[in-house]
N, C-alpha and C positions, 0 to 999 in steps of 0.2 A: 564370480564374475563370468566364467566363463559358461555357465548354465543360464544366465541371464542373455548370453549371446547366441543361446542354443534355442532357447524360447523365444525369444526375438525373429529368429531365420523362420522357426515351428510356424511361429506365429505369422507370419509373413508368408511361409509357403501354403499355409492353409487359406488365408484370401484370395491368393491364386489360384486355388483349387477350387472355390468354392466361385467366380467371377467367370472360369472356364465352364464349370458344368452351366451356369445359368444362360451363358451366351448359347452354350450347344442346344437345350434347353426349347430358348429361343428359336434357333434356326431349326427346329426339329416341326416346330409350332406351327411355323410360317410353310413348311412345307407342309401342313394337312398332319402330321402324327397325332394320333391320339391315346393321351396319356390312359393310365390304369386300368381296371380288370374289362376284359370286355363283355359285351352285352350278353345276358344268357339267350334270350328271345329275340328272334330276328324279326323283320318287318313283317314277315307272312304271318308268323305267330302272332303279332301284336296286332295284325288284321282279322286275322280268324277269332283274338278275342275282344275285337267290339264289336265282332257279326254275332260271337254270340253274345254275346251282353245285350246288344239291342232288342234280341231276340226274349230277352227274360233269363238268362243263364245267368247262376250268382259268381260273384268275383272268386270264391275258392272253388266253384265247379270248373270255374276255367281255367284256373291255376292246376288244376287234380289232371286235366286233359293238358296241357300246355307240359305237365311235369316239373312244375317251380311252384313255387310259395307265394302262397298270395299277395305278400307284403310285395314279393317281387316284381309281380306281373303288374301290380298297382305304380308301382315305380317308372318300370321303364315304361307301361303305357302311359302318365303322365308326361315325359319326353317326346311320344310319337306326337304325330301329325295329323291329328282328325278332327274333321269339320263339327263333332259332336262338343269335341272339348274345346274349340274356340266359344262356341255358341253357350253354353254351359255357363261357363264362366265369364262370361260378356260385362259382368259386373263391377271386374278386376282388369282396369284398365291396361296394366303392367303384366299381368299374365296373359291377355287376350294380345296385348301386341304380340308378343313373346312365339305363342305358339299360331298365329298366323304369318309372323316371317317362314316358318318351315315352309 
């Protein structure tokens, strides 16, 4: 009985703990924090590789200069902001809005 009253509190104090971190969470949100690992490529880098890309440079020539993995560089410039990749994809209604809100 009295283990049944001890899981019961357990249990209890762990919804609390788990209703705290999601509020904090929250407010962390709403102030602009942004959650997990950050970016390895900054915006100069993700500019320098669609100047060269336009140019004819291949996606792992620019990854080899940038110093990241091509999967990577393919990644987060998917995320940036360029006028090539609205127009690109202009097909995909949901990705074209997507990356012209940036």
């Amino acid at each position: 009985m009295v283990l049944t009253v001890f899981a019961g509190i357990a249990e209890f104090e762990r919804s609390l703990i788990t209703e705290r971190t999601s509020a904090g969470r929250l407010a962390a949100q709403e102030k602009g924090v942004r959650f997990g690992r950050p970016p390895k490529l900054s915006e100069e880098q993700i500019a320098l590789g669609y100047r060269l890309r336009d140019e004819g440079t291949s996606v792992r020539d620019i990854a080899r200069i940038l110093n990241c993995h091509h999967a990577t560089y393919i990644a987060q410039s998917a995320h940036s902001c360029h006028p090539l990749t609205a127009t690109k994809h202009s097909s995909n209604s949901l990705l074209t809005s997507t990356l012209t809100i940036c």
